[in-house]
C-alpha positions as CSV (number, residue, x, y, z in Angstrom):
1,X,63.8,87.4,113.0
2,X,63.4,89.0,116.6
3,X,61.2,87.4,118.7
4,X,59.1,89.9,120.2
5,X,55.7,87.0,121.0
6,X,56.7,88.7,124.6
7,X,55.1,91.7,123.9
8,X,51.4,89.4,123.5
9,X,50.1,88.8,126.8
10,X,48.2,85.2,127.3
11,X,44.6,85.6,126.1
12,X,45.2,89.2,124.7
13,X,43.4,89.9,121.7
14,X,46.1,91.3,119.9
15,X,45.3,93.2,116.5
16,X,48.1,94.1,114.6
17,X,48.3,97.9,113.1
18,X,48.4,97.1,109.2
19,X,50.6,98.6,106.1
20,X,50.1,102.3,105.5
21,X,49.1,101.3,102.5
22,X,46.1,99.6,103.5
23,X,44.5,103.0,104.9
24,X,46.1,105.0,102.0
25,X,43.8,103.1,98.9
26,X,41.0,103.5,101.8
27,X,40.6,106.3,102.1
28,X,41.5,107.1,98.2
29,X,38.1,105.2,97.5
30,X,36.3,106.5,100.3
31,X,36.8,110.2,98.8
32,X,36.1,108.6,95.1
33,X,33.0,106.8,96.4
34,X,31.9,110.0,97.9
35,X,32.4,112.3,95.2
36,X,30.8,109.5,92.3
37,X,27.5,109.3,95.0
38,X,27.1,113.5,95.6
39,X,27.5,113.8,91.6
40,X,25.0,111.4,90.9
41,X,22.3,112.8,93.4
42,X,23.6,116.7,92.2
43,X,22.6,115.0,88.2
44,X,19.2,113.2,89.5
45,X,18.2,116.7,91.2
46,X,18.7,118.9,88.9
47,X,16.9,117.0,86.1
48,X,14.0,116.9,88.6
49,X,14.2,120.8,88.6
50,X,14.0,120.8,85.3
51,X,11.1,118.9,85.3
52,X,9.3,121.0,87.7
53,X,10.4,124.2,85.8
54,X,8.8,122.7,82.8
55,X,5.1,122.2,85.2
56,X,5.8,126.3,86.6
57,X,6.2,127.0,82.8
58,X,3.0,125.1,81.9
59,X,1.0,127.4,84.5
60,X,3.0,130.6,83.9
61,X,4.1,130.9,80.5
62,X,5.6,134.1,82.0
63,X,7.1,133.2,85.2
64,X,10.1,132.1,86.3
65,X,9.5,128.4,85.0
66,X,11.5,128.4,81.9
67,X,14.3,129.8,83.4
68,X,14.0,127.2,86.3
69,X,14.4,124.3,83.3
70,X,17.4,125.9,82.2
71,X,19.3,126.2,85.3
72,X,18.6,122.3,85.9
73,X,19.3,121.1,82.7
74,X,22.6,123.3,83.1
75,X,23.4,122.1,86.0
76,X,22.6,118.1,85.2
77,X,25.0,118.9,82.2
78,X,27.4,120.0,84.3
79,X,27.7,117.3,86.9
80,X,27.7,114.4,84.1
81,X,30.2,116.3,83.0
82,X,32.2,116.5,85.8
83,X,31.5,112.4,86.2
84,X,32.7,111.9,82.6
85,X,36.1,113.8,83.0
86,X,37.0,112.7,86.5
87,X,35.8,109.0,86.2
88,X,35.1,108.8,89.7
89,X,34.1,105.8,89.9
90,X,36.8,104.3,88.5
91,X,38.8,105.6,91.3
92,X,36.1,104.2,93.6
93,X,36.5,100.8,92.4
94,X,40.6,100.5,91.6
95,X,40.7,101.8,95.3
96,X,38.3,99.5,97.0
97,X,40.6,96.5,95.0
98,X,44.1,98.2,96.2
99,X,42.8,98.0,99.6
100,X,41.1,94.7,99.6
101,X,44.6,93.6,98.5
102,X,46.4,95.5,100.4
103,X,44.8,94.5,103.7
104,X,45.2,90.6,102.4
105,X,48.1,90.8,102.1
106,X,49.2,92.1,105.5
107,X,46.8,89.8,107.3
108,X,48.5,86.7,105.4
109,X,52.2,88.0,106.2
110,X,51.0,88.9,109.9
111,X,49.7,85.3,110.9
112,X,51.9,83.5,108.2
113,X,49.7,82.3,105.9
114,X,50.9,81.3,102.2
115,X,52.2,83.2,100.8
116,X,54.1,84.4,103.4
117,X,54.2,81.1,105.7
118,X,56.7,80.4,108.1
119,X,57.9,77.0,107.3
120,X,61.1,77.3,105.5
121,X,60.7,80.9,105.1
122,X,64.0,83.5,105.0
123,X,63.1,86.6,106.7
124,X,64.7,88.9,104.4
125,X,62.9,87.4,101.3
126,X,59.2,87.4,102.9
127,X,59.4,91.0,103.6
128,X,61.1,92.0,100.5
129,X,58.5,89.9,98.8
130,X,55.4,91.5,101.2
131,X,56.6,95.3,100.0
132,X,57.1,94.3,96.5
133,X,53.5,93.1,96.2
134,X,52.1,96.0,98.1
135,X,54.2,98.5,95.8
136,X,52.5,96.7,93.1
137,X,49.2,97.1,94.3
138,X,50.1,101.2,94.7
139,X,51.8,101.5,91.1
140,X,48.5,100.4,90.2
141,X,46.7,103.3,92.1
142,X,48.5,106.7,91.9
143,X,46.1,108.9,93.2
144,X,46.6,107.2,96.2
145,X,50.3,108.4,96.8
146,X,49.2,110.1,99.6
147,X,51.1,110.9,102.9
148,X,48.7,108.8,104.9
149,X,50.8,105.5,102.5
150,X,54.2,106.9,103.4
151,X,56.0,104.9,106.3
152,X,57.1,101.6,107.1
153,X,54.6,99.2,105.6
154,X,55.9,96.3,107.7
155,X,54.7,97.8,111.3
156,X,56.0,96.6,114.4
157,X,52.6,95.0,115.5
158,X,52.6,93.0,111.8
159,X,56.6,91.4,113.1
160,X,55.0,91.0,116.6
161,X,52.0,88.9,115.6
162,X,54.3,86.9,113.0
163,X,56.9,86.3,115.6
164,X,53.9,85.0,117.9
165,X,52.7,81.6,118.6
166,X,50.5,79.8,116.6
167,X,47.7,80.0,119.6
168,X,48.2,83.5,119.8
169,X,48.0,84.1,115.7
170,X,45.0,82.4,115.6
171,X,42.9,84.4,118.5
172,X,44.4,87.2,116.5
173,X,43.1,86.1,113.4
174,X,40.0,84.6,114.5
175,X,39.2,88.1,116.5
176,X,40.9,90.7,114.1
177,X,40.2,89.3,110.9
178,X,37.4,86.5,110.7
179,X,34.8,88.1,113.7
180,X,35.7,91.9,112.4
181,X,34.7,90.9,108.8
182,X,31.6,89.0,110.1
183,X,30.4,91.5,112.2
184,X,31.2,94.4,108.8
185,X,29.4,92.1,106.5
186,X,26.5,91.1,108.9
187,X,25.7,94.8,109.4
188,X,25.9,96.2,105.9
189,X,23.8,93.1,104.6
190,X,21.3,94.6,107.3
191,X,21.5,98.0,106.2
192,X,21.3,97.2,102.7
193,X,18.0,95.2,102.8
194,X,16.7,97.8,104.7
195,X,17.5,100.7,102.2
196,X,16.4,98.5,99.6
197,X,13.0,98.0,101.4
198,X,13.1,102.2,101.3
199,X,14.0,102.8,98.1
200,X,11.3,100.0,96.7
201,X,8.8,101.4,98.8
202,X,9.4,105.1,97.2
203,X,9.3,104.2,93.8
204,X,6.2,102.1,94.3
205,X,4.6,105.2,95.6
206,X,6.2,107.6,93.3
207,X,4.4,104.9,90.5
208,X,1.3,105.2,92.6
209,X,1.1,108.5,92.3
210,X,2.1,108.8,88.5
211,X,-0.8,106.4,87.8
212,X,-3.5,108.8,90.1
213,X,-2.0,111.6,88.1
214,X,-2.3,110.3,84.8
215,X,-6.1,108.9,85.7
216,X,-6.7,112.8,87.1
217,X,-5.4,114.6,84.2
218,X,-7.7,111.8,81.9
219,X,-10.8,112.8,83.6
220,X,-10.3,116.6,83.5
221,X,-9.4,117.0,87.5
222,X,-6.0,118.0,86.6
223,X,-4.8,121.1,84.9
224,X,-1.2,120.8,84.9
225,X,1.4,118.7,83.9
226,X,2.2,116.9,86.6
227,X,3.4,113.4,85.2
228,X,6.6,114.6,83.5
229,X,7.9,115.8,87.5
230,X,6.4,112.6,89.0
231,X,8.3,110.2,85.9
232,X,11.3,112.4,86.3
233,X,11.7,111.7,90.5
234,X,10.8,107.7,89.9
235,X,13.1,107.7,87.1
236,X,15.7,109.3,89.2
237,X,14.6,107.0,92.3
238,X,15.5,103.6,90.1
239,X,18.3,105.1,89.1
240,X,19.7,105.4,92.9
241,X,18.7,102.0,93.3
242,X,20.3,100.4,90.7
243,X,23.4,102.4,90.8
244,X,23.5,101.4,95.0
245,X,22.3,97.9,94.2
246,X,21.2,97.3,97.9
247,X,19.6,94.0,96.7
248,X,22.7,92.4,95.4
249,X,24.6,93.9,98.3
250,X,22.8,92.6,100.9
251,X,22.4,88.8,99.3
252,X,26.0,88.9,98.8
253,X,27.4,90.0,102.4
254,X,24.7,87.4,103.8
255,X,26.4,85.0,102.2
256,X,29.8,85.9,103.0
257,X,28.4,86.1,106.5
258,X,27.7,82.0,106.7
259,X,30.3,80.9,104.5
260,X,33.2,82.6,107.0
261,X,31.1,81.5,110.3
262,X,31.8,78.0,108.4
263,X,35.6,78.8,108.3
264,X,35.7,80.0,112.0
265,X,34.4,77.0,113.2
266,X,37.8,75.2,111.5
267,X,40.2,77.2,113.0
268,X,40.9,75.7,116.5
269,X,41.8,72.5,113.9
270,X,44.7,74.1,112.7
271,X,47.8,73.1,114.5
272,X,50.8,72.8,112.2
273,X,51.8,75.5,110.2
274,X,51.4,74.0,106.9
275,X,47.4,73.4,108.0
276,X,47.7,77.4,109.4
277,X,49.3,78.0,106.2
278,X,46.4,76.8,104.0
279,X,43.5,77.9,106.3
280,X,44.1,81.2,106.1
281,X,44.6,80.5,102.1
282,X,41.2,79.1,102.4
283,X,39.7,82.3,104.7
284,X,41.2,85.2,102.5
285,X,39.9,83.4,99.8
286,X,36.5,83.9,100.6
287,X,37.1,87.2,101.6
288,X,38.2,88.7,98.5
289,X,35.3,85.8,96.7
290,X,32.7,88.8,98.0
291,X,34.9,91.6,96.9
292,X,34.9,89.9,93.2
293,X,31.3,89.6,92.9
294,X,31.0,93.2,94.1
295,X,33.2,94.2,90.7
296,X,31.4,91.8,89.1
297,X,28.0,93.5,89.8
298,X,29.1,96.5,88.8
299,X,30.4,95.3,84.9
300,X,33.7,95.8,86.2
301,X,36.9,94.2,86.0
302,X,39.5,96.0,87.6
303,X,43.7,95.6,87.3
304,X,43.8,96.1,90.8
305,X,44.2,92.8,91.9
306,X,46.3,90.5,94.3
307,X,50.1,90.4,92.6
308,X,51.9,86.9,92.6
309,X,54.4,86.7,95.2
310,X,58.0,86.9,94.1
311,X,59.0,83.5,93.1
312,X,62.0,81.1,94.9
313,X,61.2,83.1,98.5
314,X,58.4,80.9,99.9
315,X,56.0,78.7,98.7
316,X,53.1,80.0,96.3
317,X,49.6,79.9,96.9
């Protein structure tokens, strides 16, 4: 192996440019994420319309109500139908796994954690046995055979960073990997509890306002039918919720929040590269511990998934 721990400069906080691949099943869930969420809201919409064209139609048996009803129910039909054929979110989740992997893995080969530590490790055999696990990860994922996964997937920076000292892998690591994730999973638990706190709040006064409704219509102040729009848009307002599960979300990157400030406070401890070796074991371990709940939450159990390292090259993990 070249030693290029040169091209680090003493308290430089060096991130390393990761596998292709890792921005490749990105970006493929990002797209699938997108298309599941503007679907859903397209589906909750419409049925709303309906509902409304179904009030219109109460008031104006002749007006343009009816046809109003149709259109939405048409076009609810239509976007679950899209949902069923394309299986968005499928695609959504396989991807989020192929890059959670993905990025695992080139972290552990950057800094040389298991399985790709340094200690009695042949050169040839850790990368062959890096590119072989992320091909595995991608064989799993073919939509995201795109051009942005083409390339190299051993970058210069990834060599540089392994070739490094220990110190410097471990500012690296500590900076790149452990403070970028805290900092992710610190902000989304924020903005989760606070779009939970929304969305509560709206279906609360979307009941509110059923219940005035249905107390109005009761006592003969209220002509229309106004209940079936109002039970439609909290219906459809649950729905959101449950399908973004903000609550769940933001419990569970709270917690991985504390539990990797726990980790960081290790890692000036680590001074051998067997200790390296196993704290960075320890670190993506609770890394991908919040990704698994996340599948978890969702009643899914993807094949997308961490492949074991090929066997006789270095030690497992």
């Amino acid at each position: 192996m070249t030693d290029r721990s040169a091209a680090i400069q003493p308290g430089e906080s060096f991130v390393p440019r990761l596998s292709p691949a890792v921005k490749a099943a990105d970006d493929a869930s990002i797209a699938a994420q997108t298309s599941m969420l503007r679907a859903t809201r397209l589906e909750l919409g419409f049925v709303i319309m309906a509902a409304a064209g179904g009030t219109i139609a109460s008031l104006w048996p002749a007006g343009p109500g009816a046809m109003l009803s149709v259109v939405g129910f048409l076009g609810a039909v239509m976007a679950s139908g899209y949902v069923a054929r394309t299986r968005p979110e499928r695609d959504w989740y396989d991807g989020r796994a192929a890059a959670e992997s993905c990025k695992t893995l080139a972290w552990r080969y950057a800094v040389g954690g298991r399985p790709f530590g340094l200690t009695g490790a042949h050169a040839r055999q850790t990368d062959e046995a890096l590119v072989t696990s992320l091909q595995e990860v991608l064989s799993a994922l073919p939509f995201a055979a795109t051009e942005e996964g083409v390339g190299p997937q051993i970058t210069d920076e990834m060599r540089t960073l392994r070739a490094a000292p220990l110190a410097d892998r471990r500012r690296a690591y500590e900076r790149g990997r452990i403070a970028d994730q805290q900092d992710w999973y610190a902000g989304k638990a924020r903005f989760n509890d606070r779009r939970a706190r929304a969305w509560r709040q709206v279906v609360m006064a979307l009941e509110l306002a059923g219940l005035a409704a249905g107390i109005a219509t009761i006592g003969g102040f209220l002509s229309f039918d106004l209940l079936g729009v109002i039970a439609a848009a909290a219906a459809g307002a649950t729905a959101w919720l449950q399908l973004r599960q903000h609550e769940a979300l933001a419990r569970a990157y709270s917690i991985a929040t504390g539990e990797l400030s726990s980790i960081r406070s290790l890692i000036a401890y680590q001074l051998t590269e067997e200790s390296w070796a196993d704290f960075i074991d320890q670190a993506e371990e609770a890394i991908s511990r919040e990704h698994t709940l996340w599948r978890a939450s969702r009643g899914v159990m993807t094949t997308v998934g961490l492949p074991a390292p090929a066997r006789g090259s270095h030690p497992e993990p």
